[in-house]
N, C-alpha and C positions, 0 to 999 in steps of 0.2 A: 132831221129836217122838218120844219114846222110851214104845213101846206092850208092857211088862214084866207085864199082866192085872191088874197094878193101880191102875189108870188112868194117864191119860197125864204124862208129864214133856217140858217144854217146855224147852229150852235156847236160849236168847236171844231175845228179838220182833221184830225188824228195826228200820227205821229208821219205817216210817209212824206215825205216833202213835195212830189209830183200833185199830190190829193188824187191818184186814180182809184182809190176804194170808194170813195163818195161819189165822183164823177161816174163808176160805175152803176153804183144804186140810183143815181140820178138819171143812169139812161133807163134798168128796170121800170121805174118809176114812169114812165115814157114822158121825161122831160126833159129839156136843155139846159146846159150852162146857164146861157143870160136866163133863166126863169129864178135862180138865186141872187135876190135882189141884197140879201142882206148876210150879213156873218158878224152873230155872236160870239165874244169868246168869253169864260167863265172864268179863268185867270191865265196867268202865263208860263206856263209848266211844256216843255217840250213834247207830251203825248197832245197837247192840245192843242198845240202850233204848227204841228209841221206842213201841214198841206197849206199856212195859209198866201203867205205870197203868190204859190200857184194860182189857187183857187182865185184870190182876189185878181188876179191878169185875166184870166180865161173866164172870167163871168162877168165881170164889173162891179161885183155886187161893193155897199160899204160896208165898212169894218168897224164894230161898235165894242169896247170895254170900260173896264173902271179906270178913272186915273191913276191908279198907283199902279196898275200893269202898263200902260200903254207904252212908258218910255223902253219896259226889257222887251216889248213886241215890238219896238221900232227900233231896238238892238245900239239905243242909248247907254242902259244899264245892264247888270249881269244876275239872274235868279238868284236871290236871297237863301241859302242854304242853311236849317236850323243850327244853332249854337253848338246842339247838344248830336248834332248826327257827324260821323264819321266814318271809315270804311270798315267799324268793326260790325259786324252783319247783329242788325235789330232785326225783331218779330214784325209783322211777318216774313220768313224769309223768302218767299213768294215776290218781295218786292225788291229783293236784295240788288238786281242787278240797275231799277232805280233808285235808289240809293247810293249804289256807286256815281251814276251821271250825275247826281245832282254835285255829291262832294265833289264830284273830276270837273265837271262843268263841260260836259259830254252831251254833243248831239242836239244844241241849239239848233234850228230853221232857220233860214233866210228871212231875216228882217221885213218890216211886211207897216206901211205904215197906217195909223188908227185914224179916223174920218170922223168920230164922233166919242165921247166918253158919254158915260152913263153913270147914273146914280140911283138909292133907294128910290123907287114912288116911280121911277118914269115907266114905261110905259113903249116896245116894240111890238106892233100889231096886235096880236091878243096876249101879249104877254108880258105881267109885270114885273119890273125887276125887284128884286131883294138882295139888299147886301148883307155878304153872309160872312165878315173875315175871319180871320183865326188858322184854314189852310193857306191860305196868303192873304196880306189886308186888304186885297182889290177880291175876292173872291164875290161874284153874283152867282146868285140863284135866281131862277123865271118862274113863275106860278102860270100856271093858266087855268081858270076858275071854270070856264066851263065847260072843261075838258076834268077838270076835278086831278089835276097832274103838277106837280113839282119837280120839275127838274135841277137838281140838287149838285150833280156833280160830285165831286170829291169831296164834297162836308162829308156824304155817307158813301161808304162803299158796301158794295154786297160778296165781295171777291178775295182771299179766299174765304172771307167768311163776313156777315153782316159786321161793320163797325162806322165809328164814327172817323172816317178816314183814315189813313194809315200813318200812325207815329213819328215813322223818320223821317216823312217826307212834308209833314204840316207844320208852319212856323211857330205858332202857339195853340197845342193841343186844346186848352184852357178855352180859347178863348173860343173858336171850333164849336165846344162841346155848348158856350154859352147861345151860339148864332146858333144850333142847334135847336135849344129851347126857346127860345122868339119863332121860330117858325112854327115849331110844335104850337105856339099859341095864335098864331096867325092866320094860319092855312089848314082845310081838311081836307086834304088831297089822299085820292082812292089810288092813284097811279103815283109812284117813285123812281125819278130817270136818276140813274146813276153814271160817274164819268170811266168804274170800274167796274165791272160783274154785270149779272144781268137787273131787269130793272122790276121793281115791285109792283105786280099788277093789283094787288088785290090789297086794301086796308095798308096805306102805305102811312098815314097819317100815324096809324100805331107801333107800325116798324118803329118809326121815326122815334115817338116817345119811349117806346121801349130800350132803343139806343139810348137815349138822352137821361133816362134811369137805372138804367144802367142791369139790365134784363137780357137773359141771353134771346135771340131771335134765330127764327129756323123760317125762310125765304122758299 
């Protein structure tokens, strides 16, 4: 949750469908439901949807993505599953049991409709958007420059181990790894939010590159 004094901007719901883990952080937080004006979502992959219908009814906030997610978030179309993934178990096996949802087509969220699409260059409060495809062609990424932070999402993951996303579950690896390097040349972000593992506080800009050279990384 991204707290810029103009109420709060919520970037993605998790996977619960209620959203009571956020809703809870938001009470710690000593804030309200309606104080989330806004929810972004990164693409449309069921850990990053499930809270949003809830969330959207019990806050009012609007619902912003790329156009090529909005139609499987408003449960138009069905998540795109790579060509090459099937239920024979890929590395990481960490991620085996998404990998199965995604082949079964398991554990979709209640439809939840989009209020705004978004594109490279715009611009949500302090934070700009970047479109990043290759784990799905709607995937954004947010910069926020003077917070000196990249929230990345699934381009990288840190979990179980640094990479550039996880294999069976990204549409075109390829193309991933190239969104990858555009941002390496775009951004010097100290801070790296990831949508799996923990997030890189320190010199994330060269996490990044060293993913994209393909350099082992130790987080």
């Amino acid at each position: 949750m991204i707290d810029d004094g103009n109420g709060l901007t919520l970037i993605d719901t998790l996977l619960d469908h209620d959203g009571r883990d956020i809703l809870h952080e938001l009470k710690l937080m000593g804030k309200e439901p309606p104080d989330i004006k806004r929810i972004i979502l990164t693409h449309a992959h069921q850990s990053h949807l499930g809270g949003l219908a809830a969330l959207k009814k019990i806050t009012g906030a609007r619902v912003y993505s790329h156009d090529w997610e909005a139609d499987i978030i408003q449960g138009k179309r069905k998540v795109q599953v790579p060509a090459t993934t099937t239920l024979w178990p890929k590395k990481p096996l960490q991620v085996y049991h998404l990998q199965v949802a995604f082949v079964l087509g398991l554990g979709m969220p209640p439809s939840c409709e989009v209020d705004e699409n978004l594109k490279d260059g715009d611009h949500v409060g302090p934070l700009t958007v970047m479109h990043a495809p290759g784990h799905t062609p709607g995937s954004l990424t947010f910069y926020w420059p003077e917070q000196k932070t990249l929230i990345c999402w699934d381009v990288v993951v840190t979990w179980p181990e640094p990479a550039l996303g996880w294999p069976q579950i990204t549409l075109d690896n390829k193309e991933n790894r190239e969104s990858v390097g555009r941002l390496c040349d775009m951004v010097q972000a100290e801070i790296l939010c990831v949508g799996h593992g923990d997030p890189v506080v320190r010199n994330g800009a060269k996490v990044m590159r060293d993913l994209f050279e393909g350099r082992k990384v130790q987080v």
